[in-house]
Structure formats: structure tokens, C-alpha cells
N, C-alpha and C positions, 0 to 999 in steps of 0.2 A: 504494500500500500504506500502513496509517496504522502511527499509529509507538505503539510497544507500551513499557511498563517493567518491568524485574523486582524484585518487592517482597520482602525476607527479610521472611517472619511465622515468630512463637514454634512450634515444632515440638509435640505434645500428648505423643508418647511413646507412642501407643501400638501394641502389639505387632501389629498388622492393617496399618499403611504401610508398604510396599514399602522398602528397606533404601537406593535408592537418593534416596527424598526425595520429598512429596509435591507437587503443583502445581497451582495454579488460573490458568486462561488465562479472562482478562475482556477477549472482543474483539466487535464486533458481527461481524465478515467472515466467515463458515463456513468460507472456504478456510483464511485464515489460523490458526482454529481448529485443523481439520482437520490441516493440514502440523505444525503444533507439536506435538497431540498427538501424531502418528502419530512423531516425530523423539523426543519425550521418552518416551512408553512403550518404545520399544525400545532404549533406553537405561535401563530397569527405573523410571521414576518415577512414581508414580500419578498420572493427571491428571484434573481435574473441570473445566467449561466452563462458561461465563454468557456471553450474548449483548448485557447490560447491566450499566452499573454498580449498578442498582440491587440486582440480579438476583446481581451479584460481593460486594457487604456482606451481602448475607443470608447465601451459603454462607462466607463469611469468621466471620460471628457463628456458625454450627452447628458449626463446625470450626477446627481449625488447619493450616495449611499452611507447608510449608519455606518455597514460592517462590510469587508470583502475581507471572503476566505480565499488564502492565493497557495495554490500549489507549488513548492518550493523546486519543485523537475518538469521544466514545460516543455514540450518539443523544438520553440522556437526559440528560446533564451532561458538563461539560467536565472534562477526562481529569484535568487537571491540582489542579482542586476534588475530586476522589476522590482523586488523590495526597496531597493538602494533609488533607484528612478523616483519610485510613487513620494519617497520622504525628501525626497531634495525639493519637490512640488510641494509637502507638506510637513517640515520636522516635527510640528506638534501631532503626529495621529499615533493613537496607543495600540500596541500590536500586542496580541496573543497568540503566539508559536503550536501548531498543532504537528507533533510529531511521530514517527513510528517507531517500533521499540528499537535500540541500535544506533541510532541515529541523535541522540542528546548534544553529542558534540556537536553538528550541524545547529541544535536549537538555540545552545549557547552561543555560537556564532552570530545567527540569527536576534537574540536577545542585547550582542554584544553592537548590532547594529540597531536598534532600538525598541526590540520588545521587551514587553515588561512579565510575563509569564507564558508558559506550554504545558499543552496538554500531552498527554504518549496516547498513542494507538497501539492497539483497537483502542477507542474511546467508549469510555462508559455518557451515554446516553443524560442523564442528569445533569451529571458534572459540567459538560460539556455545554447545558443549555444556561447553567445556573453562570457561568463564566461568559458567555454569549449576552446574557442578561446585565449580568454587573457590567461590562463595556458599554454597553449600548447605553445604558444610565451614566453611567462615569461621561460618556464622552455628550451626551445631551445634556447634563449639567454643566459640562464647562464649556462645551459649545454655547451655551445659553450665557453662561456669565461672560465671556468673549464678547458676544452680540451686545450685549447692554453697554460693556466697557465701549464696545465700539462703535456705538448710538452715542455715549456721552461724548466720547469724542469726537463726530462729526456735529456732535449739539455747541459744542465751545470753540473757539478758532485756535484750531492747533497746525494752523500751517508750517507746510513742510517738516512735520514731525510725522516721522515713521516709522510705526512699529505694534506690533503684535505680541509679542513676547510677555512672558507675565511682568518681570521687572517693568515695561513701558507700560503695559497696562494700569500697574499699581500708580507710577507715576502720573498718569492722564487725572488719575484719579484725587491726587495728589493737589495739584494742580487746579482740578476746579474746586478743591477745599478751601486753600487758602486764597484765589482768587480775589474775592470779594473782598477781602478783608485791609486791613491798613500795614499789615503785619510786614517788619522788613526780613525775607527772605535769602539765608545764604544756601547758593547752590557748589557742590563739593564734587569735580570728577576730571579724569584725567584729560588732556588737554586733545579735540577734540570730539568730545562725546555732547557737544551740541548745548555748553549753557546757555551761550544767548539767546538759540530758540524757544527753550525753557523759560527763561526771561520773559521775553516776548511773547509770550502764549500767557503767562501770569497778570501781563500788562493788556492785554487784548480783552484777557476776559474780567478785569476788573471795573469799579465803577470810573475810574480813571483813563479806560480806552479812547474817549475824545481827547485829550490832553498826550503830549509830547512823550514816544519811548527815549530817551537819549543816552546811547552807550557810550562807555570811552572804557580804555584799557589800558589799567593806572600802572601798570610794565614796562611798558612802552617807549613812557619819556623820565627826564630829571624830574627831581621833587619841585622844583619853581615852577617848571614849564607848567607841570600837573597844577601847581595851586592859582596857577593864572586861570587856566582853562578852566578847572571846578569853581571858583569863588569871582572869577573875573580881576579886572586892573580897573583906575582909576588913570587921567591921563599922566602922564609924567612918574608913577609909580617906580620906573628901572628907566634905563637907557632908552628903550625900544619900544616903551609905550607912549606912543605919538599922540595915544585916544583913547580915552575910557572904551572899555569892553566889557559885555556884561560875560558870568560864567555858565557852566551850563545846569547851575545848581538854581538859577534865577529862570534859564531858560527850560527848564524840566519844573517850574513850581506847578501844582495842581497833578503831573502825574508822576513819571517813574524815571530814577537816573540806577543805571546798570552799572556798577564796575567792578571790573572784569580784571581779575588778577592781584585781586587785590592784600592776598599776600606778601606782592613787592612793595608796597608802599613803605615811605622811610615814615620812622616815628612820631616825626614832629607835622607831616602831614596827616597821620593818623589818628592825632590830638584833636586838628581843625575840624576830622569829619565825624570825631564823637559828639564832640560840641554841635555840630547841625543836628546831630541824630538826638540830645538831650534836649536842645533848646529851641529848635529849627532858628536861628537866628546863626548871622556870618557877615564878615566885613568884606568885601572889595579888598584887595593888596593894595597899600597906599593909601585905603578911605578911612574916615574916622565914624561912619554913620553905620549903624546897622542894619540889616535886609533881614527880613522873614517871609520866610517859603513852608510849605507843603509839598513834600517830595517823599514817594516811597522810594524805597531803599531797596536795591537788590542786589547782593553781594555775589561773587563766584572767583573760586579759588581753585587748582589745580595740586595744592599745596598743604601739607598736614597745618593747620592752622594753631591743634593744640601742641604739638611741636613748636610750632615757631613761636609761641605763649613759654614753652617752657625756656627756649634759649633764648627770652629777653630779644626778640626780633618783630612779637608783634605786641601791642598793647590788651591786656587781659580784658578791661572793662570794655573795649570796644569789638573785641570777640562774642563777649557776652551780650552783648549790644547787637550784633549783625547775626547772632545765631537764636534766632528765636525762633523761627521754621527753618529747618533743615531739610535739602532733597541734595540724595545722593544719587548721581548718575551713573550706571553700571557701562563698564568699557566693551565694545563691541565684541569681544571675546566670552562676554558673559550672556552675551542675549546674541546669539548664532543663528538662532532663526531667522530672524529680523534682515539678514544678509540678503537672500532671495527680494526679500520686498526692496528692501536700500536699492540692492543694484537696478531692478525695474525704474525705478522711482529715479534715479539718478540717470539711466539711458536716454529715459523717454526728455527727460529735460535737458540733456547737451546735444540730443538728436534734433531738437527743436531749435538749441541756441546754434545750433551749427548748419542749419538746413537741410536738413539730412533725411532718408526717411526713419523710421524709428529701429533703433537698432532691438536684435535681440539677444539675451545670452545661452549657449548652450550649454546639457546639460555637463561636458567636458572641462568647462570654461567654472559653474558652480562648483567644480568637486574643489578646486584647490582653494575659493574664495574660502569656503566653509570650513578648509585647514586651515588656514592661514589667520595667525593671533592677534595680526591688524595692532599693532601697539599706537600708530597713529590714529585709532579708532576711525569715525563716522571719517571723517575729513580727510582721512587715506583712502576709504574705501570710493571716497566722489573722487577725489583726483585720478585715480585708479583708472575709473570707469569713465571720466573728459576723456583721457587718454586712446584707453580703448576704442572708443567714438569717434576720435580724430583721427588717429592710424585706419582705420577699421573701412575696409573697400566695399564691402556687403554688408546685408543686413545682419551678418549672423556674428558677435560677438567671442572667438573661439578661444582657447587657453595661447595661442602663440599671441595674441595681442595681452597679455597680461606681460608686467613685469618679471625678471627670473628672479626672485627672492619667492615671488608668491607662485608662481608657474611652476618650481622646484629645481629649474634649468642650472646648471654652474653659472656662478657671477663670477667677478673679479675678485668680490671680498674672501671666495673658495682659495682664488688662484693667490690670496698672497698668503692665506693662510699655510699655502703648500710651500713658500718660499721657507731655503734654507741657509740661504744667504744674509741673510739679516737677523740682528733680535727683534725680539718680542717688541721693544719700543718702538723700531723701525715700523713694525707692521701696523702697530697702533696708529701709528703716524701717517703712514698712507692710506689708512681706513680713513682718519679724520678727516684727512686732504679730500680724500675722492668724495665721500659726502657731501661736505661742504660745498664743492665744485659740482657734484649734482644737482643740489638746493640750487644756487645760483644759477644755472642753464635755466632751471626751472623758471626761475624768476629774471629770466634774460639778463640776467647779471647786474639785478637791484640790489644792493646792498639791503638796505630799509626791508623791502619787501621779504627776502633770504631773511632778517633778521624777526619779523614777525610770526616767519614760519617754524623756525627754530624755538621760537619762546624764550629770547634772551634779548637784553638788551642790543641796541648797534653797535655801540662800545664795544662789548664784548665779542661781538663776531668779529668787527675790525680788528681787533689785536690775534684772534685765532688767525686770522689770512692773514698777517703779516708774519705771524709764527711759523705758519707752513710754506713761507713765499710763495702765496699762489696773488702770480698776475693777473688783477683787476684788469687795467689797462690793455694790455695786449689781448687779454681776452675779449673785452667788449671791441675794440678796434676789431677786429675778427669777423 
């Protein structure tokens, strides 16, 4: 007897399947066909048959089903490459392994790709319906809770946020909680995984959506530049203030000022912005009168914060100040699912910005996204995929337009790894180099730009190129 799996698929809802659940049995044996159907319809489930896998994705693509039972030995393809197919379309569906005796290692294989329990054959008749049952519950339960999350989420503006995953889920959720409210929110996640969207989604759906989002990325520049920009000048304040300017703490009053990074901020800048956050009042650089505003506060860091608290790097009370709601963003390594949707989501919009028709990705081309630990999180996997879209002659998106780090192909970083001519510091060294000089192509050889993407000050990049002598000049002349 060959050995069968039970697949949860997304249910459609409609009002014509049988109450008890619908079902696709994809087995080549008739008998085996036969016995199932005959065991599940009278037990009220509607069941459809495919003698082929090829024959099981077509009725899969017409329709939805609660459950399909999939024969692990098809005559067209191996059971297990239809398994590995159906979940890359779907990582969330719950599989139950039906096996025949002999054969557990297979099951465990099969489990090790993402079912969560098996049956052995011959199957006892009960068991088998009572395990049929709990799936078909388990997965219309969280199919249903999915659905609501994902009505809340088309109910509040959560543009260009996307994701399915339970982590995103929670957070959607997250999100239209503290909304409404005046509350200032620090968001905490690795650089990349999208706080200012989060931001912005917080600000959208607040009562403050008519009023000004204004971000700035308090990293970025010196501590003066930053307290110009936040708090504004008065004329004649420094050298180079020809004219009073207002900041953007004036121009964010009524709604929401973002800032971003704000882990770097030097101390005595981080004094000014308790003070706004205790008293909303602030002075102009150079003015002697006071201003009061109304500004939510939305904080985000890349950066352990109670660290920086403990090495006297950030100020305690204004920690405590900016963390009153806390959301933590999980790195694209932790929500894996979410990858299929990103890359769609990300094609269909450079295909568009680039006039192109819409690209798509094969299933070739997902197997290695879905390896790949993406330390750049979200904002790797977009560049990634620009990339793709711009090389990409056809519509078909394949693994040779990925990069070789995530494709699996030998890099350079392989090839100096193998040198033996050099030490270990040499090699280090020409890692740094060739990155650095990568970032920069990237950035057509902007320094500023290269330095944004890095997450370090300009400063800081300029003295690394000067370390490695890598020519600026000749390069851009080029």
C-alpha cells in the first residue's frame, strides 16, 4: 500500500461544501481511492479524486479544499516534490503523514518537511477519522482567526505592510490598539524590518492622521545639525543662520514626529527631547521665548536600548519616557512565510516602476529565498528583487538572477577565504574592501547614500575608504 499525507488547504467558504469539510484524495491506486472516499463521505465530507499529481494541482488551483490526502509514490513525480511544491505556495498548511508499516523513516522525513503527525497503515478506521477531524477544526479555526486579522487589516491603513505570518498578525493587531491613543511608542528591531512603516501605519490610523507624519533619522547627522533641525534656529543663532527656521518639532505640532535611530543621539541632545516629552515646551537655538506643541512621539531603535542605559550612553528617564508601548519587530528570518508574499509584492511594484510586464518568481528561484537568513531583513529582500526585475529579460524571475550569496553559487568572499597566501587580517581586509566597494557601485559611488545604507555615520565610512585606499575619485571618473 503507498503511503498517503494529509495537507490542510485554505477553506473558500462557500455555502455548497458539505459542513463536514471538503477533501481531495491525490493517489494513483483506485482501491485506495475508493476505500477513502467511501470512509470520508459517510462521515459527511465532500470528496474529489486525481489519479496524478499533476492531475491533484490542477483541481487544487480550481478550488479550495479543507484537506488533501496526497500519495507520497505518484507515477508522475515524487510525492515528496508535490509536498515541497504545495508548501512553498502555502508554509502555513498542517500536514498529517499517513504511512505504511516500514516506511516511518520516509514519515519522519516527510514531518521533517513540515508535518506535524502520521498515521501507519493499514489504518485503523477511527483513528484515522478522529485525526481527519481535529485538522479540519485546527485549520478552520485558524483559518478563521487569519481572516479577521486580515479584515482588521484591510479595515486600518496598513500600506505596504506585508505579511501573514503570526508575528505580523499579532503586530497588525498591535497597532490598531495603541492607535488611537496619545501614547508615545518605541518600536525595537533590527535595521531593516520596516519601523517606519510601522510608524506610519500608527500615524495613519490615529486621531492625528490629518496632521503632519515627519520623520528624521537622528544617526545620520552631528548633534547641532540634529538640534537645528528638531527645535529650529532663530536668525543669526551660528554662523550660517542667515534666517530664523522653524524645527520640525513646530512643524509636526498636532501630529507625529518619528525618530529613527535614536539610540545615537548624544546626551545632551537627549536632555532637550525629555524636556519636550515632560513639558511639550522648547526654545528655538539662539531664542529666548518658549514654543508649545502637541507632538506624538514615536521612537525606533535598532539598538539594545537597556544596554546603552547601562553603559551611561543613553539617559535612563528618557528611556522610560519613550518606552511606554513597546513593539518588537521580528527579522525576516523569523517570519519565513511572509517571503512568498514580500517577493510578489515587491515584483509586481518594480515591474510597474520599471515598465515592464509583471514579473514572476519560480518555484526554483523561492527554494533558496526561503534558505537564505536575509540579515538585511525586508530591505534586502526589495533590493534583491529591483535587481532581479532589472537584469530579468522574461517574465519568469529564475535562481540565476539572484545574487551568489543567496543563489548558493561560489563568491569571491569563498575565493579569499581559500587564499593561502595571506593572514587572516589580510583577508578580513579584503572582505571589508570588496563590500564597501559593493555598497558604493550600488549607490553609484555616493558616499552619503553608501553611508545610510551601512547605518553608520559619513564620518565613519570616510575614514574606512581611506583605510583601505579604495579610490573614490578614479572610481567615479570611470
Amino acid at each position: 500500500m503507498s503511503e498517503a499525507a494529509v495537507i490542510v488547504r485554505q477553506t473558500s467558504g462557500e455555502a455548497s461544501l458539505p459542513t463536514a469539510g471538503s477533501v481531495l484524495i491525490i493517489d494513483d491506486e483506485a482501491a485506495i481511492r475508493e476505500s477513502l472516499e467511501t470512509l470520508l463521505e459517510l462521515e459527511g465530507y465532500g470528496v474529489e479524486s486525481a489519479a496524478s499529481g499533476e492531475e491533484g494541482l490542477a483541481r487544487i488551483g480550481e478550488r479550495s479544499f479543507d484537506l488533501v490526502l496526497l500519495d507520497l509514490a505518484l507515477p508522475d513525480r515524487n510525492g515528496m516534490d508535490l509536498l515541497a511544491e504545495i508548501r512553498l505556495q502555502d508554509p502555513g498548511l498542517s500536514i498529517i503523514m499517513v504511512t505504511a508499516y516500514g516506511t516511518v523513516e520516509n514519515a519522519v522525513k516527510a514531518m521533517q518537511a513540515g508535518a506535524a503527525n502520521f498515521i501507519q497503515k493499514p489504518w485503523d478506521n477511527e483513528k484515522l477519522l478522529a485525526d481527519v477531524r481535529a485538522a479540519v477544526a485546527r485549520h478552520r479555526a485558524e483559518e478563521e482567526n487569519v481572516q479577521l486579522k486580515r479584515a482588521l487589516k484591510q479595515r486600518y491603513n496598513f500600506e505596504n505592510i506585508v505579511g501573514k505570518s503570526e508575528p505580523m498578525l499579532k503586530i497588525f493587531d498591535l497597532v490598531a490598539q495603541v492607535a488611537p491613543s496619545r501614547s508615545t511608542v518605541l518600536l525595537q528591531g533590527e535595521s531593516g524590518t520596516g519601523k517606519e512603516l510601522i510608524a506610519k501605519a500608527i500615524h495613519l490610523n490615529s486621531p492625528r492622521r490629518e496632521r503632519p507624519f515627519v520623520p528624521v533619522n537622528t544617526g545620520s547627522m552631528p548633534p547641532d545639525l540634529l538640534e537645528s533641525i528638531l527645535f529650529g534656529h532663530v536668525k543669526g543663532a551660528f554662523t550660517s543662520a542667515v534666517a530664523s527656521k522653524k524645527g520640525l518639532f513646530e512643524i509636526a505640532d498636532r501630529g507625529t514626529l518619528f525618530l529613527d535611530e535614536i539610540g545615537t543621539m548624544s546626551l545632551d541632545t537627549q536632555s532637550k527631547i525629555l524636556r519636550v516629552l515632560q513639558d511639550k515646551k522648547f526654545m528655538h537655538l539662539g531664542g529666548i521665548h518658549e514654543l508649545q506643541v502637541d507632538v506624538r512621539i514615536i521612537a525606533a531603535t535598532n539598538v539594545d536600548l537597556k544596554q546603552q542605559v547601562r553603559e551611561g550612553k543613553f539617559r535612563e528617564d528618557l528611556f522610560y519616557r519613550l518606552n511606554v508601548i513597546t513593539i518588537d519587530l521580528p527579522p525576516l528570518r523569523q517570519r519565513k512565510e511572509d517571503i512568498p508574499l514580500l517577493a510578489g509584492f515587491f515584483l509586481n511594484r518594480y515591474s510597474q516602476e520599471n515598465e515592464r510586464p509583471t514579473r514572476r518568481i519560480t518555484p526554483e528561484a523561492l527554494r533558496p529565498l526561503l534558505a537564505y537568513s536575509w540579515p538585511g531583513n525586508v530591505r534586502e529582500l526589495e533590493n534583491v528583487i529591483e535587481r532581479a526585475v532589472v537584469l530579468s529579460a522574461g517574465v519568469e524571475v529564475g535562481p540565476e538572477l539572484l545574487p551568489d550569496q543567496i543563489a548558493g553559487r561560489a563568491s569571491a568572499f569563498s575565493a579569499l577565504e581559500r587564499r593561502t597566501d595571506a593572514s587572516l587580517f589580510d583577508i578580513m581586509e579584503d572582505c571589508e574592501r570588496q563590500i564597501i566597494v559593493e555598497m558604493l557601485e550600488k549607490c553609484n559611488w555616493n558616499q552619503t547614500d553608501a553611508a545610510e545604507r551601512f547605518h553608520v555615520p559619513l564620518s565613519t565610512l570616510n575614514q574606512k575608504i581611506k583605510r583601505l585606499n579604495i579610490d573614490i575619485k578614479k572610481k567615479v571618473k570611470e
